[in-house]
C-alpha positions as a Markdown table, in Angstrom:
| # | Residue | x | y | z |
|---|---|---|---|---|
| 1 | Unk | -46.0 | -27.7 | -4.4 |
| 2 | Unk | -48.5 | -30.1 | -6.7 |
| 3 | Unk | -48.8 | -28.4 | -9.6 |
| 4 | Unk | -47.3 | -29.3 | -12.6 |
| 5 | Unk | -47.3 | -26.1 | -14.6 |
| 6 | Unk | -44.2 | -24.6 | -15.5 |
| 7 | Unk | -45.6 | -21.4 | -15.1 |
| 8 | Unk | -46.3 | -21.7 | -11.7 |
| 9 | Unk | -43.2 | -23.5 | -10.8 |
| 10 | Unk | -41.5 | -20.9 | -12.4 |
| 11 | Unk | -43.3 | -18.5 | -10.2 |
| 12 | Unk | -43.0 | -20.2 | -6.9 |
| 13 | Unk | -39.1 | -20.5 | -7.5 |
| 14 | Unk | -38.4 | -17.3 | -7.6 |
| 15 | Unk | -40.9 | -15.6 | -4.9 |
| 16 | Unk | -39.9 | -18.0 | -2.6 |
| 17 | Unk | -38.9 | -17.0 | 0.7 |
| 18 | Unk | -35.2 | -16.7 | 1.9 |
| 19 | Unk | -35.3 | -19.9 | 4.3 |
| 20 | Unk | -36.3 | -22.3 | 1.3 |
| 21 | Unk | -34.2 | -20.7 | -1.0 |
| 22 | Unk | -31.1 | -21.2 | 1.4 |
| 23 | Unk | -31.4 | -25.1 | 1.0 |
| 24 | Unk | -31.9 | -25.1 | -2.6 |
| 25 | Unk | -28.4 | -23.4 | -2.4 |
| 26 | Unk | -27.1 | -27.0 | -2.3 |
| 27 | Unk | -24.0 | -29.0 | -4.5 |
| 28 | Unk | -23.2 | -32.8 | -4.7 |
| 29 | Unk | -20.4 | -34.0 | -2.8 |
| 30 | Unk | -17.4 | -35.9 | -3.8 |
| 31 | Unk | -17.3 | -39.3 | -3.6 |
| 32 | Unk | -14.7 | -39.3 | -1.0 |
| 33 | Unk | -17.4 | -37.1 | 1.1 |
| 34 | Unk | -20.0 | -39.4 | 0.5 |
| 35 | Unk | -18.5 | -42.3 | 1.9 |
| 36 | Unk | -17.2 | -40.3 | 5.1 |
| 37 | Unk | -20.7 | -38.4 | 5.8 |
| 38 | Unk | -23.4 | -40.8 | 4.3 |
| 39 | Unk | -24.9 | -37.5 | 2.8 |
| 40 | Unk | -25.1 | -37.0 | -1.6 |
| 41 | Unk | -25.5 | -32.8 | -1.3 |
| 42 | Unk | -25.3 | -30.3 | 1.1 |
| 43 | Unk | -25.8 | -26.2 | 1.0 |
| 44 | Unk | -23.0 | -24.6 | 0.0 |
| 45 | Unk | -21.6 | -22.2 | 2.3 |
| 46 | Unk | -18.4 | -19.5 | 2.0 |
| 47 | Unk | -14.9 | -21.8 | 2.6 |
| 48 | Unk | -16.2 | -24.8 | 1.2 |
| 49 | Unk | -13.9 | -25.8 | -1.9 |
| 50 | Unk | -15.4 | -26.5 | -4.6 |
| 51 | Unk | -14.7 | -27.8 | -8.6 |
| 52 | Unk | -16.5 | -26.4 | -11.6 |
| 53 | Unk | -18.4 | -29.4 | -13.4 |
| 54 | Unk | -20.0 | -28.0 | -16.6 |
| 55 | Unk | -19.3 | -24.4 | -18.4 |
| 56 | Unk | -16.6 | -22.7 | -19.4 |
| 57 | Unk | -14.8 | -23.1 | -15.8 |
| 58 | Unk | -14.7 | -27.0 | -16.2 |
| 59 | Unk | -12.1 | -28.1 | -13.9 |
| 60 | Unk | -11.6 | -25.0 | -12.1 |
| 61 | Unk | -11.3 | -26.2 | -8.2 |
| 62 | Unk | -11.1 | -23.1 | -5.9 |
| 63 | Unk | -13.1 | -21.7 | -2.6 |
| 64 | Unk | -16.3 | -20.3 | -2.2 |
| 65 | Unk | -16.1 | -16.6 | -2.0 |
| 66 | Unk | -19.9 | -16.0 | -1.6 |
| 67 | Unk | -23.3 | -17.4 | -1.8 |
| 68 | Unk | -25.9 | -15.2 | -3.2 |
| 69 | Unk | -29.4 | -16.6 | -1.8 |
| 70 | Unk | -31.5 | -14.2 | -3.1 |
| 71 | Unk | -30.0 | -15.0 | -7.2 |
| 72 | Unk | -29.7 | -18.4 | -6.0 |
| 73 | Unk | -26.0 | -18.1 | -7.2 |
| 74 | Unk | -22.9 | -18.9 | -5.8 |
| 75 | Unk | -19.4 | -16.3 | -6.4 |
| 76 | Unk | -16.1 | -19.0 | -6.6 |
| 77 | Unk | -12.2 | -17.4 | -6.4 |
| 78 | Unk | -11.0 | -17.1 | -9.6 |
| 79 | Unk | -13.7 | -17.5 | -12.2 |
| 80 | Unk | -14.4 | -14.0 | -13.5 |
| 81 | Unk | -15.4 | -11.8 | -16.6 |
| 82 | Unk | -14.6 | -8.6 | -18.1 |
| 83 | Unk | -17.0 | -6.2 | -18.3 |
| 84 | Unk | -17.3 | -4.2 | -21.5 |
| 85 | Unk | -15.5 | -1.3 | -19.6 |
| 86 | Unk | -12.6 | -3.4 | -18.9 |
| 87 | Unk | -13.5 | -4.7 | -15.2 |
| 88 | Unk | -13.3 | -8.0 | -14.3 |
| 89 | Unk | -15.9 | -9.2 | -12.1 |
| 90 | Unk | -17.2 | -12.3 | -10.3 |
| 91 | Unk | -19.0 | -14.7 | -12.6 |
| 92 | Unk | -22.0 | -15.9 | -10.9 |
| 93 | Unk | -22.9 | -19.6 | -11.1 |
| 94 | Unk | -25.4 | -22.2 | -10.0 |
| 95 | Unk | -25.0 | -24.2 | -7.5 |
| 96 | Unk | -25.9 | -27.4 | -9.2 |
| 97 | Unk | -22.9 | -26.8 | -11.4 |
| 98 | Unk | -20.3 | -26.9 | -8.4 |
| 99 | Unk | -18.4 | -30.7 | -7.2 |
| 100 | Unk | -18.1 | -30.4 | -2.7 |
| 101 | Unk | -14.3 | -31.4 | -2.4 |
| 102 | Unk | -14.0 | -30.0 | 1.3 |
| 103 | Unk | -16.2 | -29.3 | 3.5 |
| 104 | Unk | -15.9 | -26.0 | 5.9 |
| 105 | Unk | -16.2 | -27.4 | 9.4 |
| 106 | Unk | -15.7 | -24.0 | 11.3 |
| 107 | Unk | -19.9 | -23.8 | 11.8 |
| 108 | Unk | -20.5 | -25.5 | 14.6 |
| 109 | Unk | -24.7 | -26.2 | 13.4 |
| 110 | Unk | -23.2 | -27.7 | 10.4 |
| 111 | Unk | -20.9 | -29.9 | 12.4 |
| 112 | Unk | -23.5 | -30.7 | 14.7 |
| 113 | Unk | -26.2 | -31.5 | 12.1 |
| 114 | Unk | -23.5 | -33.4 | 9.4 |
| 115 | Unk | -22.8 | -35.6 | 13.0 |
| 116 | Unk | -26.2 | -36.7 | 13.7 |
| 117 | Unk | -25.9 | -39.7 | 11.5 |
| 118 | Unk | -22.1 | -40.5 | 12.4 |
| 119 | Unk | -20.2 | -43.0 | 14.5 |
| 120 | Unk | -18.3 | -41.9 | 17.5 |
| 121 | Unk | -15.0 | -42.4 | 15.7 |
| 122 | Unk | -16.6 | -40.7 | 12.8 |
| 123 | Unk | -17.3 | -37.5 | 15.2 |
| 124 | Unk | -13.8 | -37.4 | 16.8 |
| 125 | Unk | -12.3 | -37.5 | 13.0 |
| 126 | Unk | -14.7 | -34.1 | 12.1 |
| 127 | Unk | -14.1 | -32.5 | 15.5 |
| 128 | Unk | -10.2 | -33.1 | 15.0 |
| 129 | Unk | -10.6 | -31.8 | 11.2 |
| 130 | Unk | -12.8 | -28.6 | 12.4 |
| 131 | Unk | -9.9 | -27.4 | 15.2 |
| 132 | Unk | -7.2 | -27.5 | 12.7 |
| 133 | Unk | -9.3 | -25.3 | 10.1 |
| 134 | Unk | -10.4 | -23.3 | 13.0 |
| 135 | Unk | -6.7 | -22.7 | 14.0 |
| 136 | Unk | -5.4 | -21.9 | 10.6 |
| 137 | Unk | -8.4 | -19.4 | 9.7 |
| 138 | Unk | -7.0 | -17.9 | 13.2 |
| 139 | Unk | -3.7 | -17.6 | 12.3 |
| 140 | Unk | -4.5 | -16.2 | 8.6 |
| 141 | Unk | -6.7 | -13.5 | 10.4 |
| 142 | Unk | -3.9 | -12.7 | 12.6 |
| 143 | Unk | -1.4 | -12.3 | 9.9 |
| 144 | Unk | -4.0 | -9.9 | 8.1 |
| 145 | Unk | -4.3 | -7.9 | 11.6 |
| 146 | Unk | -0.5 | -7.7 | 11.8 |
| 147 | Unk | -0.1 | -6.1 | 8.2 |
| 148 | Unk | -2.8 | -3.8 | 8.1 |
| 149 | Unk | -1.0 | -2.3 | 11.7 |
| 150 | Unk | 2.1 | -2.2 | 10.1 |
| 151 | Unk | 0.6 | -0.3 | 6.8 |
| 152 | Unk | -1.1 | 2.0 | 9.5 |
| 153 | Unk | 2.3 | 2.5 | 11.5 |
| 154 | Unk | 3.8 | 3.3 | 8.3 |
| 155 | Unk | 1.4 | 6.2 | 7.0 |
| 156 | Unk | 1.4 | 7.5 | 10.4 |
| 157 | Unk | 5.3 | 7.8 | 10.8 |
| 158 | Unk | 5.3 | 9.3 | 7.4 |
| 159 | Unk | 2.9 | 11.7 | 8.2 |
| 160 | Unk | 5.0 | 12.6 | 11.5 |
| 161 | Unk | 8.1 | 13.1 | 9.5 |
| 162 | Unk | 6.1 | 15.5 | 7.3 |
| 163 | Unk | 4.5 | 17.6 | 10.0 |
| 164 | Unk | 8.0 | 18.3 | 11.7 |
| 165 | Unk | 9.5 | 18.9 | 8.6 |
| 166 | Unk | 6.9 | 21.7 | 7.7 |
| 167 | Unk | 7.1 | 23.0 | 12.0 |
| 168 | Unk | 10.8 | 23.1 | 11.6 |
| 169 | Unk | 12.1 | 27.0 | 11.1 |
| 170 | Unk | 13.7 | 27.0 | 7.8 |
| 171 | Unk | 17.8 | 27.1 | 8.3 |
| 172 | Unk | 19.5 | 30.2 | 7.2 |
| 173 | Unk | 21.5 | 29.8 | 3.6 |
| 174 | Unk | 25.3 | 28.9 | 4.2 |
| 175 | Unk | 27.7 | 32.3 | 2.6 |
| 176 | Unk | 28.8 | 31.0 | -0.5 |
| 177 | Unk | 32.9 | 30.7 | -0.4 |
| 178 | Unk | 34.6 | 33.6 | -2.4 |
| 179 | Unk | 36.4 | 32.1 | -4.9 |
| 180 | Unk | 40.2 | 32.7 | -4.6 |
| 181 | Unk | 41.3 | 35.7 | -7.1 |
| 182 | Unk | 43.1 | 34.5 | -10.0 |
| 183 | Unk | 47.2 | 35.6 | -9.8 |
| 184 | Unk | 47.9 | 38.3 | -11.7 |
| 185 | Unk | 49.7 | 37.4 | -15.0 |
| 186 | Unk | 53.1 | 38.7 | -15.5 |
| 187 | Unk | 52.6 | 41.5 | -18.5 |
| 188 | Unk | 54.6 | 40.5 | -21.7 |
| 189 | Unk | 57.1 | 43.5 | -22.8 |
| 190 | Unk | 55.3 | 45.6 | -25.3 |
| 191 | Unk | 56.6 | 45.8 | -28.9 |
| 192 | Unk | 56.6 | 48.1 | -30.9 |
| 193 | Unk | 55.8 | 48.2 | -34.8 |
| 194 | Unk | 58.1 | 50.1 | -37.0 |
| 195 | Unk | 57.4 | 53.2 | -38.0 |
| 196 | Unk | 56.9 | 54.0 | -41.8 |
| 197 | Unk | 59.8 | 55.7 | -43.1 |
| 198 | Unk | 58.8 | 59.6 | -43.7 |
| 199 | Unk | 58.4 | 60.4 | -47.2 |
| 200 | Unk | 60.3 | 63.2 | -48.8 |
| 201 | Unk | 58.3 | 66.6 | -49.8 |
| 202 | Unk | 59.6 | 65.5 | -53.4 |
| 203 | Unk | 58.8 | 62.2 | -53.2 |
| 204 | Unk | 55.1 | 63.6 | -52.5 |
| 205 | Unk | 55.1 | 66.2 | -54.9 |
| 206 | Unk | 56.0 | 63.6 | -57.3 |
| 207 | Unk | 53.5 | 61.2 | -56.1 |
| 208 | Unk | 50.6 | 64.4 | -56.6 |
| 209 | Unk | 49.0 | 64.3 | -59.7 |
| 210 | Unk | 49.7 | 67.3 | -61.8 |
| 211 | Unk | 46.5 | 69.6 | -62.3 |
| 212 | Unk | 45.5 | 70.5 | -65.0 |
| 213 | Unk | 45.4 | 74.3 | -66.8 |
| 214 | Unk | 42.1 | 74.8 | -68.3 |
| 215 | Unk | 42.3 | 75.4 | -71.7 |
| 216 | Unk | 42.0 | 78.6 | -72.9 |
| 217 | Unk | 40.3 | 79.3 | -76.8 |
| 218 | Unk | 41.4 | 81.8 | -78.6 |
| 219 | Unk | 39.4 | 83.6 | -80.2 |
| 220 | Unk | 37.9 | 83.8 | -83.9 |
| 221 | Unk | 39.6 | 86.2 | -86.1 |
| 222 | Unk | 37.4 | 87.1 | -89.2 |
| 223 | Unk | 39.1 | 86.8 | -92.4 |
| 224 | Unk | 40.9 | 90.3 | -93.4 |
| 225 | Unk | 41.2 | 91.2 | -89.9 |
| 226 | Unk | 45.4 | 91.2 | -89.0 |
């Protein structure tokens, strides 16, 4: 590309196709790299550990979970946001951003094409390097394969014990044990209350109250009259 409009840069850098974009996709290495490979950048790929240079992630040294070539981006473990729901999600960033610490050697067209400029000792070192990260990605995927059997083993023997605990007839309810009958309680001897002494028919009659006579009035005698 010629032109130097920004406008037309801008254009051509993001309707470019997928190939060019892939080796845009590319990060410095460390100096430690440099030396080894004789290379300043290469494209980023999933595995490769990597350090955040500029942002709010300085520092942060983690692996690459996954390169977006169409954004251009690239997704690195542990540097997230919240979303205003509350989620926290992977925080895109640019590749230019990112420091190569280690390299992922498990690709054999990137170990053949980092090689093409190497010594035969240098070769032998990278070829040693890729089988021991080729045996430890085995062994991780194996332990993976081994839990997620045992989590299956698991929900299916629980789903067994369920199923012949809903076939099996329901056992009849044990008689409940009568419950001995309490001994019978000696009866204490009955006593009895004194009876009150019988009042005399003149003790009563003395105790009645007395009626009383009407009165009778005797009659008006007009004067003269015997």
């Amino acid at each position: 590309m010629t032109t130097i409009k920004a406008r037309k840069q801008r254009s051509f850098l993001y309707n470019a196709p997928v190939h060019l974009k892939r080796k845009w996709i590319s990060s410095h290495l460390a100096e430690n790299l440099l030396l080894k490979y004789d290379r300043r950048s290469i494209p980023v790929i999933k595995g490769d550990t990597v350090k955040v240079m500029r942002g709010s992630y300085k520092g942060h040294e983690d692996k690459v979970a996954k390169v977006n070539v169409r954004d251009m981006t690239v997704n690195v473990e542990g540097v997230i946001v919240s979303t205003a729901k509350g989620t926290k999600v992977a925080k895109p960033l640019p590749a230019s951003t990112l420091l190569i610490t280690k390299l992922n050697l498990t690709d054999k067209w990137r170990r053949r094409k980092l090689e093409a400029k190497l010594s035969e000792t240098a070769k032998k070192e990278v070829e040693k390097e890729a089988e021991e990260q080729i045996k430890a990605r085995e062994e991780e995927l194996k332990a993976v394969e081994k839990a997620k059997e045992d989590e299956e083993r698991a929900v299916k023997a629980a789903e067994e014990a369920e199923k012949a605990a809903a076939e099996a007839p329901e056992a009849p309810a044990a008689p409940e044990a009568e419950a001995p009958a309490p001994a019978p309680e000696e009866a204490a001897p009955e006593t009895k209350a004194p009876a009150p002494p019988e009042e005399s028919a003149e003790g009563e009659a003395k105790k009645a109250p007395a009626k009383k006579k009407p009165a009778t009035k005797k009659p008006k005698t007009e004067e003269g009259e015997p």
